[in-house]
N, C-alpha and C positions, 0 to 999 in steps of 0.2 A: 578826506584822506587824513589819516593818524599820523603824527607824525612819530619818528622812531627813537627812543631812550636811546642815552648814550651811558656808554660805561656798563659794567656789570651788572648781570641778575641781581636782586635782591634773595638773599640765602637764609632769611629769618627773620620777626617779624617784630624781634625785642628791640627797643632801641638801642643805637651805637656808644660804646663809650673809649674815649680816647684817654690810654696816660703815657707819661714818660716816665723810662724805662731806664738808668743807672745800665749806662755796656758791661757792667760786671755778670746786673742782674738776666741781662738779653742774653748774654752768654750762658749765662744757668741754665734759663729755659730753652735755648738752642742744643743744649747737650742733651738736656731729659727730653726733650721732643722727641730728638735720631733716635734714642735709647726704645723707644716704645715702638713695637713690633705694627702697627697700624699706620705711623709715619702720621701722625696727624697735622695738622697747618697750627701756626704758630698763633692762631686765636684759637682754635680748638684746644690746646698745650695750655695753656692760660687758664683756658674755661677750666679744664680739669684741674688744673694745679690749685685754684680757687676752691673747689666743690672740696679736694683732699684735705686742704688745709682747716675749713668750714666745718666738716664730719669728724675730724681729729679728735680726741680730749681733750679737754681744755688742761695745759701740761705749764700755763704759764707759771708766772710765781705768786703763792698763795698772799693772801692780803691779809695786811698785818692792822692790828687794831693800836687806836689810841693807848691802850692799857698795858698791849706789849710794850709802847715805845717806853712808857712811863715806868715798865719795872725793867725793862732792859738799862735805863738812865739810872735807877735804883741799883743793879749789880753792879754797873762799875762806875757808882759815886759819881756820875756825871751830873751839872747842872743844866739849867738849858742852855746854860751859853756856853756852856764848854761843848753839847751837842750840835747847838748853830753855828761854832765853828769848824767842829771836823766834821759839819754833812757843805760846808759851805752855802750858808742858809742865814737870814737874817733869825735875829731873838725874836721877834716879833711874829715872822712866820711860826717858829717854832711855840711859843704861847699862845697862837691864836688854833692851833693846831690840836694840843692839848686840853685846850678849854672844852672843845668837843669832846662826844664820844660815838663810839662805831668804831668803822673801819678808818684809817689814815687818810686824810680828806685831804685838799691840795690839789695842787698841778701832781701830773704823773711824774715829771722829773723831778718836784721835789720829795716825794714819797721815797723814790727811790735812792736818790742821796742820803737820806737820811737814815733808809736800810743799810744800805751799802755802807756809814758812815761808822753804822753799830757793829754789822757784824764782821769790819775789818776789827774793829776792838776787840772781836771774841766773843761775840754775841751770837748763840742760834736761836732762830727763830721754828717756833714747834705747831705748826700748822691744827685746824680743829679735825680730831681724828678720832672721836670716840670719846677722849678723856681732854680734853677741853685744850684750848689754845694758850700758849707759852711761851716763855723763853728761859735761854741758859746758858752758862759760861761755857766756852767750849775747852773740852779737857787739854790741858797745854802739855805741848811734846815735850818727852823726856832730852836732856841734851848732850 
């Protein structure tokens, strides 16, 4: 005699994956779930919100190279320590950073500091788009 499974069918044959969910973010996904004419269940909502997100553009923020950081430091007279401290960053990250070249190597949140550190100064940063990768003062409002 077999004995009998308890609990539910098996409805797929990927394996399971568990995360925890921010009630902000539980909430999102409970709104766009109702929102979809099929009603689908709340791992179904997921899977697709995944697959959407996955297939998208990639629309993040373009990656900025060593060379930007160095001439953007160049237009507004900055040295590095005057940049390690408005990205909130040691001198040392900032030289050992520089010494390379490529793209802005680093932790991601220092990269971004350090963007963010520039173009609160007025700095844009001009993405590779045919006629090569850049930066520039940004034209200051009349007052």
């Amino acid at each position: 005699m077999t004995q009998k499974k308890r609990g539910r069918p098996a409805t797929g044959q990927e394996p399971t994956l568990t995360l925890r969910l921010a009630a902000r973010l539980r909430l999102d996904i409970e709104s766009w779930r109702k929102q979809q004419g099929d009603n689908p269940s709340r791992s179904e909502a997921i899977r697709r919100l995944i697959e959407v997100g996955l297939s998208a553009p990639n629309t993040s923020i373009p990656t900025v190279s060593i060379k930007q950081v160095k001439a953007a430091r160049s237009l507004l007279a900055w040295s590095q320590e005057e940049l390690a401290s408005a990205a909130g960053v040691s001198i040392p990250t900032i030289k050992r950073l520089e010494a390379q070249d490529g793209a802005l190597g680093g932790r991601h949140e220092t990269g971004n500091r350090i963007r963010l550190a520039l173009e609160t100064a007025g700095i844009e940063f001009i993405d590779e788009n045919g006629g090569g990768a850049g930066v520039r003062l940004r034209k200051r409002q009349k007052k």
